[in-house]
GUROKE-954473 format. One record per residue: residue number from 1; x, y, z of N, C-alpha, C, O in turn; chain. Coordinates in steps of 0.05 Angstrom, whole numbers, always signed. Layout:
! residues N
NODE_n_nX_nY_nZ_caX_caY_caZ_cX_cY_cZ_oX_oY_oZ_chain
NODE_NUM_X_Y_Z_X_Y_Z_X_Y_Z_X_Y_Z_A
...
//
This chain:
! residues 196
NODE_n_nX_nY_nZ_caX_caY_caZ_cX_cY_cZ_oX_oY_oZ_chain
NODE_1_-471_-369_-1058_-487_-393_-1056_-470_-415_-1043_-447_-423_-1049_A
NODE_2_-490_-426_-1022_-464_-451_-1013_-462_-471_-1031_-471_-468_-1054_A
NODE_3_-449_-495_-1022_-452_-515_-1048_-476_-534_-1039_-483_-538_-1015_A
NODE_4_-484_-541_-1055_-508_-560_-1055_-496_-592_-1060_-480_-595_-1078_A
NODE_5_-503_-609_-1049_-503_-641_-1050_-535_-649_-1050_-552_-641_-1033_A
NODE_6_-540_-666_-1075_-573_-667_-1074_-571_-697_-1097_-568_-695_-1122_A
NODE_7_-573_-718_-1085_-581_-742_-1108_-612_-752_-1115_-631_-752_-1100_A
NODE_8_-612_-758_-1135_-635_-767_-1161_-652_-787_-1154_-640_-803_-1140_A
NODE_9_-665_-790_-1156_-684_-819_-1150_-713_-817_-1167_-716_-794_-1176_A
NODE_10_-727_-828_-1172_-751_-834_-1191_-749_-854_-1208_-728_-854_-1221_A
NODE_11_-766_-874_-1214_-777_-899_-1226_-763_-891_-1259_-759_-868_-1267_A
NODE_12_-759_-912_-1273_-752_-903_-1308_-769_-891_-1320_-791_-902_-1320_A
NODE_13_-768_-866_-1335_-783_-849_-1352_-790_-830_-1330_-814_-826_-1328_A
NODE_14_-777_-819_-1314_-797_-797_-1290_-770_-778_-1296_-771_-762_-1278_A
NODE_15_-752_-772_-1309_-740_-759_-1322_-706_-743_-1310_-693_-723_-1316_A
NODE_16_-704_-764_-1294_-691_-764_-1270_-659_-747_-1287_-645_-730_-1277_A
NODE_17_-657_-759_-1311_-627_-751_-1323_-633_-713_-1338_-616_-695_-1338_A
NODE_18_-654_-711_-1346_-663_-683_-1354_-658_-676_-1335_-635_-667_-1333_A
NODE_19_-675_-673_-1309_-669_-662_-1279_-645_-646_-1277_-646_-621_-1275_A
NODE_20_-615_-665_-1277_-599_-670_-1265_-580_-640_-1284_-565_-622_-1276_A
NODE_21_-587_-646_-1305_-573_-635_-1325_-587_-607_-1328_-575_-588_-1338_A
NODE_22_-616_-606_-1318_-620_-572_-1321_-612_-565_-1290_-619_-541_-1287_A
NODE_23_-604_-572_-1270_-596_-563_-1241_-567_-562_-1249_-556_-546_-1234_A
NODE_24_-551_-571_-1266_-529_-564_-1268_-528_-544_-1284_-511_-526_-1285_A
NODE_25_-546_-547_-1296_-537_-518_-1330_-552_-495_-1315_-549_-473_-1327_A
NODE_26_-568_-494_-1292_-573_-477_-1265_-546_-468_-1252_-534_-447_-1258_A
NODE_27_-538_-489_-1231_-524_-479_-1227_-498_-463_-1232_-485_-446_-1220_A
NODE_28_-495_-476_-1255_-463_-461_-1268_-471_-434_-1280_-451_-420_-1282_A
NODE_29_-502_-418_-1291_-501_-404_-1293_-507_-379_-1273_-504_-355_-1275_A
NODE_30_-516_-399_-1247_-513_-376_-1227_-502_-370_-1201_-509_-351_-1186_A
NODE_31_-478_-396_-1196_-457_-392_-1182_-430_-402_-1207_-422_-426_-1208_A
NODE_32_-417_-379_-1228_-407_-393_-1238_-385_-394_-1228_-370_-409_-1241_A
NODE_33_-374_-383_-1206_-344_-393_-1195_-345_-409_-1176_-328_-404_-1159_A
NODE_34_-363_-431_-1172_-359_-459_-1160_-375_-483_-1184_-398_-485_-1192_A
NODE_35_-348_-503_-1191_-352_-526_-1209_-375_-535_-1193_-381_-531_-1169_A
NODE_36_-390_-554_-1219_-406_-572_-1217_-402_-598_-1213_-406_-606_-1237_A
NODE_37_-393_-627_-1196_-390_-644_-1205_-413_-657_-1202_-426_-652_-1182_A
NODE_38_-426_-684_-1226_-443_-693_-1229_-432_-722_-1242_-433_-725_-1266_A
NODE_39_-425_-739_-1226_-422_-767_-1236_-452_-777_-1245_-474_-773_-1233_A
NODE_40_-449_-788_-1264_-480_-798_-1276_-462_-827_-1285_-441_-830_-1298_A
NODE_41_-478_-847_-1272_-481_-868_-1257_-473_-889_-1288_-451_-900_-1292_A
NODE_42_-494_-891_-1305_-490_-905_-1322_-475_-899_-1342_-468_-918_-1356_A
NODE_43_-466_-873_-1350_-449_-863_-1373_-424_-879_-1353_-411_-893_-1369_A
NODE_44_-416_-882_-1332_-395_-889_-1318_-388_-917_-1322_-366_-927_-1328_A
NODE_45_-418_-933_-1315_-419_-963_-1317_-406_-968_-1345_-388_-985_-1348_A
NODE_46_-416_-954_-1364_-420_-965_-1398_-384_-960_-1403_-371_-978_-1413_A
NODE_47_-372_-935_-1397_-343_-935_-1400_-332_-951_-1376_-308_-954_-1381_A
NODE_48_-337_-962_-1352_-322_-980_-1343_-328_-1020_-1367_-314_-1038_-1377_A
NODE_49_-351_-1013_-1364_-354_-1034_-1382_-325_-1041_-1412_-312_-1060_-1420_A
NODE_50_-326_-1025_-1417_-305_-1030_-1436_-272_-1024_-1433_-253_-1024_-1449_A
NODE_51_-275_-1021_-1409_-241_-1016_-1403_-222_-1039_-1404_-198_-1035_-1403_A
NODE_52_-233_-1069_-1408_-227_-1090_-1418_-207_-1110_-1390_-193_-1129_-1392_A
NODE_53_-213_-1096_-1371_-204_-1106_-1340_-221_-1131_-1337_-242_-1137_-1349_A
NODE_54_-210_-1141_-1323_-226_-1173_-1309_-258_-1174_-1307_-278_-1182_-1318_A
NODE_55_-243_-1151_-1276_-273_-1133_-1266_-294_-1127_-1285_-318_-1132_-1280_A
NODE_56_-284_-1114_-1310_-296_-1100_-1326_-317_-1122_-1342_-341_-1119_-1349_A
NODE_57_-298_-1147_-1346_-307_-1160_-1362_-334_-1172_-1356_-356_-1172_-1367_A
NODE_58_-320_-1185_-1324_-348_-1201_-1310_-369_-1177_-1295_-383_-1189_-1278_A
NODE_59_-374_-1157_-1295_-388_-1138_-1292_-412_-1132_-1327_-436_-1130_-1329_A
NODE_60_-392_-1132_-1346_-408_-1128_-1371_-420_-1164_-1374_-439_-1166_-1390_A
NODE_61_-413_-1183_-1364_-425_-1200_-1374_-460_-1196_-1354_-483_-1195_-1363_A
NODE_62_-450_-1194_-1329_-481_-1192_-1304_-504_-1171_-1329_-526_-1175_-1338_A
NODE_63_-482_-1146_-1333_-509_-1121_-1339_-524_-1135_-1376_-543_-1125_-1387_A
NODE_64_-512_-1153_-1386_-513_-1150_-1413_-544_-1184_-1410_-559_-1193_-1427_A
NODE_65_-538_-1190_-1379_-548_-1219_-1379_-570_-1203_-1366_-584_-1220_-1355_A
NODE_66_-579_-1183_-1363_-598_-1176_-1350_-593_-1169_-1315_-610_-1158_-1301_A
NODE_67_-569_-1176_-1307_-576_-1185_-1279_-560_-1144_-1261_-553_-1123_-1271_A
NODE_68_-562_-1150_-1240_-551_-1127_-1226_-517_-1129_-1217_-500_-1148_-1216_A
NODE_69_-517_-1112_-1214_-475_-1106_-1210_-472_-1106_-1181_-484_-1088_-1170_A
NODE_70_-459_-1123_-1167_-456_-1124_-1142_-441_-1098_-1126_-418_-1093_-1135_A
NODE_71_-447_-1085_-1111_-456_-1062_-1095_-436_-1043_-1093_-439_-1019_-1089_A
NODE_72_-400_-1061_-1096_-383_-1051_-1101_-372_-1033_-1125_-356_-1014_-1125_A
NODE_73_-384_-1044_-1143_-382_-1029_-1169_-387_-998_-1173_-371_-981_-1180_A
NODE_74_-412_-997_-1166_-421_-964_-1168_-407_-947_-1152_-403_-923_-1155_A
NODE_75_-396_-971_-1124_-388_-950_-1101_-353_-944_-1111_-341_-923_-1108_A
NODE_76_-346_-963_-1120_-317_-966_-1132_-316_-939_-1155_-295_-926_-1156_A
NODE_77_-336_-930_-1172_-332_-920_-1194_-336_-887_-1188_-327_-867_-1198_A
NODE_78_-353_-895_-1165_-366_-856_-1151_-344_-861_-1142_-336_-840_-1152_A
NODE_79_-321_-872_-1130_-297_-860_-1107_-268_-855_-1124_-248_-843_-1116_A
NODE_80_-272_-868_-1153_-251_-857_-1166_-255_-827_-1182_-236_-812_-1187_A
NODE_81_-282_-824_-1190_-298_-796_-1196_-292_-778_-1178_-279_-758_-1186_A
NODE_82_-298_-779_-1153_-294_-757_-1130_-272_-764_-1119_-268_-751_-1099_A
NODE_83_-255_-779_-1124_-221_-776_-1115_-212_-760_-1135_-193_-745_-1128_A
NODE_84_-222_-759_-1167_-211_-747_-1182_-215_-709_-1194_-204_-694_-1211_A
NODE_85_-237_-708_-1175_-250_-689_-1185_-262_-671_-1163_-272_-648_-1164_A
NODE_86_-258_-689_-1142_-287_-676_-1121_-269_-659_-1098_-259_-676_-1083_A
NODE_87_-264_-644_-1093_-245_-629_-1063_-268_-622_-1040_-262_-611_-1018_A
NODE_88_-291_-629_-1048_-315_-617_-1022_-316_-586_-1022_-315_-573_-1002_A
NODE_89_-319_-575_-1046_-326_-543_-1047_-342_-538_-1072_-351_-516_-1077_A
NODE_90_-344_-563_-1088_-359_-553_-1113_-388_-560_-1099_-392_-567_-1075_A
NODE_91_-415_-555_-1127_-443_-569_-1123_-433_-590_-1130_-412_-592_-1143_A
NODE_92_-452_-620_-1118_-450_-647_-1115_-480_-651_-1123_-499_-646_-1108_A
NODE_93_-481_-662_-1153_-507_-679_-1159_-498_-704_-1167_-479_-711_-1182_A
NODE_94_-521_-719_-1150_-506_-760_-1159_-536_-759_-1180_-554_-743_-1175_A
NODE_95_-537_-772_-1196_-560_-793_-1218_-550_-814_-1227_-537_-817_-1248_A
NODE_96_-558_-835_-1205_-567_-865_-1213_-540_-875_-1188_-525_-894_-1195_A
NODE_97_-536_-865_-1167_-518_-874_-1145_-547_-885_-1123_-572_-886_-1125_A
NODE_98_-524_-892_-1104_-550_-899_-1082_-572_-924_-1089_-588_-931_-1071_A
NODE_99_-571_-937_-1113_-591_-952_-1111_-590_-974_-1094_-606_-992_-1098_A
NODE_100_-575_-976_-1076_-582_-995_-1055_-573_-991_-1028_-554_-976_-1027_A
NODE_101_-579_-997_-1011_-584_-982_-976_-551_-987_-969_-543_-970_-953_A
NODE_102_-523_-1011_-979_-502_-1003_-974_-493_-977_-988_-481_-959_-975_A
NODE_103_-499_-975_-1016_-485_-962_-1033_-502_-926_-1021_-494_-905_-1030_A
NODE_104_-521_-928_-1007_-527_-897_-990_-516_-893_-970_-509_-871_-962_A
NODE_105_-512_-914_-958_-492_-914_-934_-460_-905_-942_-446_-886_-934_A
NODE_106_-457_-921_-958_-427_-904_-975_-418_-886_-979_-396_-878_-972_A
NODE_107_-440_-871_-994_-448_-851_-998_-443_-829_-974_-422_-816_-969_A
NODE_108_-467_-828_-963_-463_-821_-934_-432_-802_-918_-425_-780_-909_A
NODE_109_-417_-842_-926_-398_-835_-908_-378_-816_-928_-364_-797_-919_A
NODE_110_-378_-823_-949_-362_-807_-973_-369_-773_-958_-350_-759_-953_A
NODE_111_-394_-764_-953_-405_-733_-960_-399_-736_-929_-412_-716_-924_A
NODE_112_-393_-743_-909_-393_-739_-888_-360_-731_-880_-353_-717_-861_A
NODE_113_-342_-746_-900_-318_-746_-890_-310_-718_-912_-287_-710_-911_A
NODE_114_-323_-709_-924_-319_-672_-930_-324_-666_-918_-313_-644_-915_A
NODE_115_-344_-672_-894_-359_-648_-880_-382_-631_-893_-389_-609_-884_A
NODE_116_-397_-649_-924_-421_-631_-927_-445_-633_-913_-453_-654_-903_A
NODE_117_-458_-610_-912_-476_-604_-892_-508_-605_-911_-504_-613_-934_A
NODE_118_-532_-600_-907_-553_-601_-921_-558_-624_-935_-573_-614_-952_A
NODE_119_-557_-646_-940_-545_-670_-948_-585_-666_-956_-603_-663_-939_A
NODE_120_-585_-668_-990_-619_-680_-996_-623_-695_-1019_-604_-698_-1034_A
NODE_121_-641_-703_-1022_-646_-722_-1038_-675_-718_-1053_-696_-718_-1040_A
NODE_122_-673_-716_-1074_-695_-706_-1090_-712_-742_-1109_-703_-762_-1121_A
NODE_123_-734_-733_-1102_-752_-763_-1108_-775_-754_-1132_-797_-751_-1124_A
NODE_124_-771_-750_-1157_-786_-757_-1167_-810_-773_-1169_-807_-795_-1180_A
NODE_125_-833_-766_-1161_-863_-782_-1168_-881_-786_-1200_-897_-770_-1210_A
NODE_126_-877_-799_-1206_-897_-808_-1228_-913_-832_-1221_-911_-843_-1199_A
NODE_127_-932_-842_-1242_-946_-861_-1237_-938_-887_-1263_-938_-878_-1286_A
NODE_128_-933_-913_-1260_-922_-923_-1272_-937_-916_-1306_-924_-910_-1325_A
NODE_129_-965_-920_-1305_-975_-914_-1337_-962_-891_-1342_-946_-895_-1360_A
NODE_130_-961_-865_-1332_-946_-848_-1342_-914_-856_-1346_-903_-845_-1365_A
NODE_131_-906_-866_-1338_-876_-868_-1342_-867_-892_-1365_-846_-895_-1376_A
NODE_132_-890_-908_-1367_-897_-927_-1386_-896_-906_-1420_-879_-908_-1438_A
NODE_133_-916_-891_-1418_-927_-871_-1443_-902_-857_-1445_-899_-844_-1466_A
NODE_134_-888_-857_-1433_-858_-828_-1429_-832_-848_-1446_-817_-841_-1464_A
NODE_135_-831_-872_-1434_-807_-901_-1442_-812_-899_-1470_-793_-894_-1486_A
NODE_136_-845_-903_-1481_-849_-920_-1507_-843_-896_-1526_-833_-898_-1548_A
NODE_137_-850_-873_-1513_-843_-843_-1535_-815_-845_-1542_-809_-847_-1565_A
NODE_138_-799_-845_-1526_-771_-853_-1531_-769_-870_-1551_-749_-862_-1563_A
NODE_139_-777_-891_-1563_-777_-911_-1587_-754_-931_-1584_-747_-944_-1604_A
NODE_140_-741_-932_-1555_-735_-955_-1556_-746_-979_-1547_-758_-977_-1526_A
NODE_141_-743_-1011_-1559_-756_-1035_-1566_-751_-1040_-1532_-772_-1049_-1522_A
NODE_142_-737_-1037_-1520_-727_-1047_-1494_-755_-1044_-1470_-765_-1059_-1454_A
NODE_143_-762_-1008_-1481_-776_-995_-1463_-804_-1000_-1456_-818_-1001_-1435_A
NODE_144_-808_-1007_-1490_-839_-1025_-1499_-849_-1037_-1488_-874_-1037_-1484_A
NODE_145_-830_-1055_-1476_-843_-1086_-1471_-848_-1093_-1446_-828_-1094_-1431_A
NODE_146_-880_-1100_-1430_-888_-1102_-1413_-877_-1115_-1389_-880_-1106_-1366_A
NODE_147_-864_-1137_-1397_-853_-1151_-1379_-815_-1135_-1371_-802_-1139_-1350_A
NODE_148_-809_-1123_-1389_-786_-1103_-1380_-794_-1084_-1363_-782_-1080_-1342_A
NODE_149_-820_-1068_-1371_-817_-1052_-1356_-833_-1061_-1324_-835_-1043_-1307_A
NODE_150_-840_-1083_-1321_-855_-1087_-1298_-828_-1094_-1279_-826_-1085_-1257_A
NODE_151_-809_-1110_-1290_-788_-1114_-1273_-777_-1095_-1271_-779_-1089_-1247_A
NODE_152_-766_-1079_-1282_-759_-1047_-1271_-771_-1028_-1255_-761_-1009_-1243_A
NODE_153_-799_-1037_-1255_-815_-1014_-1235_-815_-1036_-1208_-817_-1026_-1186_A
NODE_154_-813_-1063_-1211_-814_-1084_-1189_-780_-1073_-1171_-779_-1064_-1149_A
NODE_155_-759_-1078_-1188_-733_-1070_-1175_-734_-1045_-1156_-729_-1045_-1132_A
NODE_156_-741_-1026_-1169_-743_-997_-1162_-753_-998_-1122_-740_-996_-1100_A
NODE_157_-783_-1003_-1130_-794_-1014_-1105_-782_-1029_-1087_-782_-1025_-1063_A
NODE_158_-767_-1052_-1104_-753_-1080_-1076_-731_-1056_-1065_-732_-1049_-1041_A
NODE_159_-709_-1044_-1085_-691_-1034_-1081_-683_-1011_-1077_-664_-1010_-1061_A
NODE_160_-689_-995_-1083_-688_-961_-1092_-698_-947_-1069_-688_-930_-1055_A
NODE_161_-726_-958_-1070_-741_-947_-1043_-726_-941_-1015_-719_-920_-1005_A
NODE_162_-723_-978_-1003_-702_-979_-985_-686_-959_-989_-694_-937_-980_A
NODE_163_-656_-959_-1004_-639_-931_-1009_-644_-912_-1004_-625_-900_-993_A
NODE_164_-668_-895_-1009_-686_-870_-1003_-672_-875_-971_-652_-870_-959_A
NODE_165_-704_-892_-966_-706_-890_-929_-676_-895_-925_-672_-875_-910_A
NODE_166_-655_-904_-927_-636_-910_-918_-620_-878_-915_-613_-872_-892_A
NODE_167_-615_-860_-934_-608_-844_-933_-631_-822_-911_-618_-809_-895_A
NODE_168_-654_-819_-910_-670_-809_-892_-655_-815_-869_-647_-796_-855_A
NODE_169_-651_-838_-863_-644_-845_-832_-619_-838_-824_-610_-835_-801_A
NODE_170_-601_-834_-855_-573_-826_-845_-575_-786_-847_-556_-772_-854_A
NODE_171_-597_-777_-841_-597_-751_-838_-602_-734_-862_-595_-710_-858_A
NODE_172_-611_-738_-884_-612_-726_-920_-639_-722_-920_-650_-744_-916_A
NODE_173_-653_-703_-923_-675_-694_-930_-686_-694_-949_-681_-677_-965_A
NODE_174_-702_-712_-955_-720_-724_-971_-743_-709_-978_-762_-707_-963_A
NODE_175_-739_-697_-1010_-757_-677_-1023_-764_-694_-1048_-750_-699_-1067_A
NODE_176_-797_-703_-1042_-812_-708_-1057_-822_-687_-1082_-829_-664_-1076_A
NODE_177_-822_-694_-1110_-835_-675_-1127_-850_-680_-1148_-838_-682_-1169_A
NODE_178_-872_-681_-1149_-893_-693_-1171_-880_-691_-1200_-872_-671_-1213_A
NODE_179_-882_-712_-1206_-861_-713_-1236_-884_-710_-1260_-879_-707_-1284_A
NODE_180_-896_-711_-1254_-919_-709_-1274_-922_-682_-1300_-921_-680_-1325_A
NODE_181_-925_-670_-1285_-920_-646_-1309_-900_-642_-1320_-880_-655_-1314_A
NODE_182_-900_-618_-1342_-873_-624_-1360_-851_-614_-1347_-851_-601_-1326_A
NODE_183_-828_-621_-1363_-799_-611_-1350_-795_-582_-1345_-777_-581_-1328_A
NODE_184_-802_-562_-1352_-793_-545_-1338_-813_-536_-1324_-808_-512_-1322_A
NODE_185_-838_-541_-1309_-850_-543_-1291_-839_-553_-1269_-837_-539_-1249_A
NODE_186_-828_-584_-1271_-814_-602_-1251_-795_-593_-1246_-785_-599_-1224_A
NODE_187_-782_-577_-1261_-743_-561_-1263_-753_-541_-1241_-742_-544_-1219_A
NODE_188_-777_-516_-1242_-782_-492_-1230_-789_-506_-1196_-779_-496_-1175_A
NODE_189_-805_-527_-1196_-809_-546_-1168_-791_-551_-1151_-791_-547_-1127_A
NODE_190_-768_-563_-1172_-740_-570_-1159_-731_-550_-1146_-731_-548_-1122_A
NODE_191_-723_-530_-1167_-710_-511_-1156_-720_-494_-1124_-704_-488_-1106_A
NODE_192_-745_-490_-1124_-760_-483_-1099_-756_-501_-1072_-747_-496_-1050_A
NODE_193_-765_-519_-1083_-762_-541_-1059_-725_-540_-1052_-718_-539_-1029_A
NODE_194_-710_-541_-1068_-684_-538_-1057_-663_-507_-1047_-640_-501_-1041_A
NODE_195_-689_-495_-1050_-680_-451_-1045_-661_-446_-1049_-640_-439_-1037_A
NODE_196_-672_-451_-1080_-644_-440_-1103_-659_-416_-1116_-648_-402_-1133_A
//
């Protein structure tokens, strides 16, 4: 199997972190002599958050005030991940990179200067009431609340979207997949659409 490079995208509650984690517990059981690396975006933020650095500090004050992490951050945190881990021969899944049209461009140039080839990007579709009914099952207070989740589905759109097209234009093939049905329906989808 060659290696695969394929990042995450879908609105909150479209199940984007399950995804990520049954394509890896995929792949390792059926190429198991090539590693998996999978930086996941916010387990990264939340331990840079506490490393007690400057950076660190005034970064946890933006995410804790509500606001967004300026563009450097994510890209700073994916390049010490794949400096530390990544040689360009394992599978490459990103979840929660790319959210903004520099940080795909970064990206980009990161998977370009391995030399990976097939470069795609998997888009989860749901519809916000659904992903609404999916947040509140979860039972956290955060997820509940209308005016949270409207600004999160508002961000997604201003920002996220762009990133998509941004990566389209830098050559990554953009595979749409109805998120709607349950997870291992959406897991069997994935897998097809990416000819695994």
């Amino acid at each position: 199997m060659n290696p695969i490079t394929v990042a995450f995208f879908g609105i909150s509650g479209s199940g984007k972190g399950t995804q990520c984690i049954l394509l890896e517990d995929y792949l390792k059981e059926k190429d198991p002599s090539r590693a998996v690396v999978r930086p996941e975006m916010g387990d990264l933020l939340r331990k840079f958050m506490q490393s007690g650095t400057s950076l660190a500090e005034a970064t946890a004050r933006i995410v804790n005030s509500g606001g967004l992490v300026p563009s450097f951050i994510p890209i700073y945190m994916l390049t010490g991940v794949l400096n530390d881990t990544f040689d360009g021969t394992q599978h490459l899944i990103l979840d929660g990179t790319c959210r903004r049209r520099d940080q795909s461009r970064a990206v980009d140039e990161m998977m370009k200067l391995w030399k990976r080839k097939n470069l795609q990007a998997v888009v989860l579709k749901l519809s916000k009431e659904s992903a609404k009914t999916r947040l509140i099952a979860r039972g956290r207070v955060d997820d509940a609340k209308d005016e949270a989740l409207n600004s999160r589905f508002a961000w997604y759109e201003e920002h996220v979207v762009p990133s998509i097209e941004e990566l389209r234009a830098c050559g990554w093939e953009i595979i749409e997949i109805d998120g709607e049905p349950d997870v291992e329906h959406v897991h069997k989808n994935i897998l097809a659409a990416l000819k695994l």
